[in-house]
N, C-alpha and C positions, 0 to 999 in steps of 0.2 A: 170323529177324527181326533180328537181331543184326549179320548180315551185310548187311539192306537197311537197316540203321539207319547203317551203317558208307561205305555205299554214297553216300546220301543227306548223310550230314554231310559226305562228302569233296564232293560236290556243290554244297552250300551253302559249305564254306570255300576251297576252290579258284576262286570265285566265278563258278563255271559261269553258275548262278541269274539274280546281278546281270548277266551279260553277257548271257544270254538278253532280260535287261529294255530292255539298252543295244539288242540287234537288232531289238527288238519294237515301238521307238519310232523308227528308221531306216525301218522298212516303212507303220507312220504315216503317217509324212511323206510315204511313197513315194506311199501312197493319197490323204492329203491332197493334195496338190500336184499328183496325177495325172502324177509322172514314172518313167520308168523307171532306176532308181538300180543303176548298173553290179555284176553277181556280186562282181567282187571288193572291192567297197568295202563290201559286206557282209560277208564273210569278212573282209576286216582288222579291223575295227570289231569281229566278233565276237572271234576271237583276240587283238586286241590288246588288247582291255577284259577279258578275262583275263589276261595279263601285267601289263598296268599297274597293275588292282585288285589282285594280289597283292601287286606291289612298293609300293604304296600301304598294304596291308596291314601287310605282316611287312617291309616296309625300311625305314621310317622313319629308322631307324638303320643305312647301308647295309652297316658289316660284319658286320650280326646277320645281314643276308639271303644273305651271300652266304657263310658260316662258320657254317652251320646243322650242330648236332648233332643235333636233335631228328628222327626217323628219319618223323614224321608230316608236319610240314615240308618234309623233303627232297622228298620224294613231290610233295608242291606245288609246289616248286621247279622238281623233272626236267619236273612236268607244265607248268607256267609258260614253259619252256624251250620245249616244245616250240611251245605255242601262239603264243611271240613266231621262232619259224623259220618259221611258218606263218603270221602277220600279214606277217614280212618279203618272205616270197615276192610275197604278194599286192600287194605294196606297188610291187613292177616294173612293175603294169601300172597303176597309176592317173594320175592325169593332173598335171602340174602345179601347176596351182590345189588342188587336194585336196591333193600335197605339200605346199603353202608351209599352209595351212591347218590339217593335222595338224602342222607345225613348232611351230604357234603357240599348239597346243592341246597338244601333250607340256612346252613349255618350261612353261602355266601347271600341269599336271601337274606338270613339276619341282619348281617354285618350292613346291608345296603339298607335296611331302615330302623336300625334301630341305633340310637346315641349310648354305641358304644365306647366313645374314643374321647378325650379331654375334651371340654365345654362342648358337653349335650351331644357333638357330632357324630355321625355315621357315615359310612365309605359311600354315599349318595352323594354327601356335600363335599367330598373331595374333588378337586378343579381335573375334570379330563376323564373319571374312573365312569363317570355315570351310563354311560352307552355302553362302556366293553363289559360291566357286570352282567349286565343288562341282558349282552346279546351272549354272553357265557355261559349266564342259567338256560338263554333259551337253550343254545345248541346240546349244551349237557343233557337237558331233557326234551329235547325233541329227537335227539340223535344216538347220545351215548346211554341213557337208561330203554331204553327200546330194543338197541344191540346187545346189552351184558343179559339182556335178560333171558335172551335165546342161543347166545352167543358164549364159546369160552374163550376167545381170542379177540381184540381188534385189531381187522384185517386193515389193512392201506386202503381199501374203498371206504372203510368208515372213516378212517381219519380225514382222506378227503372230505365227505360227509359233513364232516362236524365243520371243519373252516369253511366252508360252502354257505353253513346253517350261520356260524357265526356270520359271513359276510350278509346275507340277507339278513337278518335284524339288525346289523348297523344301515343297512339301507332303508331299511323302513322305520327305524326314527330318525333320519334325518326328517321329512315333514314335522313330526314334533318339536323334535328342537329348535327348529325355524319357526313354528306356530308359539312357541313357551320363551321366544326372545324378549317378549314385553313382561315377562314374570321372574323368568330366572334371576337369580340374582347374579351379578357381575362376578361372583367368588369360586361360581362353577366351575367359570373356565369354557363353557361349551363349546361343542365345532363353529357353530356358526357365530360365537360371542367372539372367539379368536381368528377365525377365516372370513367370518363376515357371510351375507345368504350366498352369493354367488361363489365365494370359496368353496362353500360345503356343499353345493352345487354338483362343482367340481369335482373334489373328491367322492361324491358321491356318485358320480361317472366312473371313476375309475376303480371303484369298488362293486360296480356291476360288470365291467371287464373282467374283473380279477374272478369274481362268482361264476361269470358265464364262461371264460378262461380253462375254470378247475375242472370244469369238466370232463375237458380230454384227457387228465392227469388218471381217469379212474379206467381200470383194467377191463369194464363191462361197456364198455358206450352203445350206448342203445340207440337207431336213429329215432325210435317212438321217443323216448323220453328228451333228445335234443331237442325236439319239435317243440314238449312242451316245454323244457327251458328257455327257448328261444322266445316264444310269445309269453312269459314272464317277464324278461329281461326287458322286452318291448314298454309291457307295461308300467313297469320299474322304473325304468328313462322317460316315460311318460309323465308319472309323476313330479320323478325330480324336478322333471320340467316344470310342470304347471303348479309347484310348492310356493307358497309366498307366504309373507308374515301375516298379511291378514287373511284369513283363510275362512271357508262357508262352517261351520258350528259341527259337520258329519266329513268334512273334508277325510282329517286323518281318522277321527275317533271311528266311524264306520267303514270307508272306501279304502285309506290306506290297509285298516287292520282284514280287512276282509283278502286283501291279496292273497293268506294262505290259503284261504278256502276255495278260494278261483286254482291254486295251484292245485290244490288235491282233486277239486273235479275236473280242472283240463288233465293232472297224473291219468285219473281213473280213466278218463275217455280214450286220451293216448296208447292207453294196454290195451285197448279193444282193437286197436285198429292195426291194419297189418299192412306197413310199408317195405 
């Protein structure tokens, strides 16, 4: 046990998990959108949202990450490595539009870790920005690198799409930002530093409205796919619910992050079935 305990934590801090979530929400869209979104822009997206959450991780400060003693670390690192030799590769074969694209979405990645801006700061530690970069990169690459890259136009269901994608990652970090209230520092500014848990609660309710809401907005409504909207949205409110500051160790880091992967196999299930 010890060893699949071991097995399992390297799994969740290598941010295997979270990237799993990041590919789980690229085939979404695949399904949503009804296109066929090229092999390797899944492969890079997968690997590369491994490298990047790491160095998002443990680089903040980039010569901690790269002047790593700690022999648990390293491990992350070598594996880190590997995963961005394996994004790069994949990277020969995509398309222009997807390059200029990921250009645009590593530089907002930059900007959120690394102290670019007078005394050491970076747009991380600016009071309020840290969710909506957050949930910007997702949606840009869950949503808007998936469409350009089969797509010459964004139609109005994608643009729905993408504020849908943004509203769901501001929904599933709210449990983090409620678990990271005894760390953050007061300068952040966070939802729940400024609204307090039960404010962020709150609007964390009305930000699953608003997701579950846009749906009708899109020119395709599927009753398959409301269905599985609908038992998302369930579980989403679920959470909110049961979110507190002190929280079980896999709370958010496994159960919340795993929602998208629940979402892609109720997606996949829901296409099979004929209501």
């Amino acid at each position: 046990m010890t060893i699949i305990k071991k097995i399992f934590d390297f799994y969740l801090d290598a941010s295997i998990h979270v990237s799993l979530g990041v590919f789980s929400l690229v085939h979404v869209t695949a399904l949503t959108l009804n296109i066929n979104v090229p092999p390797e822009l899944y492969f890079f997206i997968f690997f590369g949202s491994i490298a990047c959450y790491n160095f998002v991780k443990f680089g903040v400060e980039a010569e901690k990450y790269f002047l790593v003693t700690n022999t648990y670390q390293k491990n992350i690192q070598f594996f880190s490595l590997g995963c961005l030799l394996v994004a790069g590769y994949q990277l020969l074969f995509l398309s222009e539009r997807v390059f200029i694209g990921l250009l645009v979405l590593a530089a907002i990645t930059g900007l959120y870790a690394l102290p670019v801006l007078p005394r050491h700061k970076n747009f991380r530690s600016l009071s309020g920005l840290k969710i909506l970069i957050v949930a910007a990169v997702w949606a840009g690459t869950t949503v808007i690198l998936p469409a350009i890259s089969v797509l010459d136009t964004i139609s109005w269901n994608i643009k729905v799409e993408t504020v849908q994608r943004f509203l769901f990652v501001l929904i599933l970090l709210i449990p983090f930002e409620i678990r990271d209230l005894k760390y953050d520092s007061l300068l952040l500014k966070t939802l729940p530093q400024r609204v307090g848990v039960k404010g962020a609660k709150i609007i964390g309710y009305a930000w699953i409205a608003l997701f579950y809401g846009a749906s009708f907005l899109k020119t395709d409504l599927d009753i398959n796919r409301m269905l599985a909207m609908t038992i998302v949205c369930s579980i989403l409110i679920l959470v909110i619910y049961k979110t507190k500051k002190e929280q079980g160790k896999y709370f958010s880091s496994f159960w919340v992050e795993a929602i998208p992967l629940f979402w892609w196999l109720l997606f996949v299930f829901v296409e099979r079935l004929v209501i």
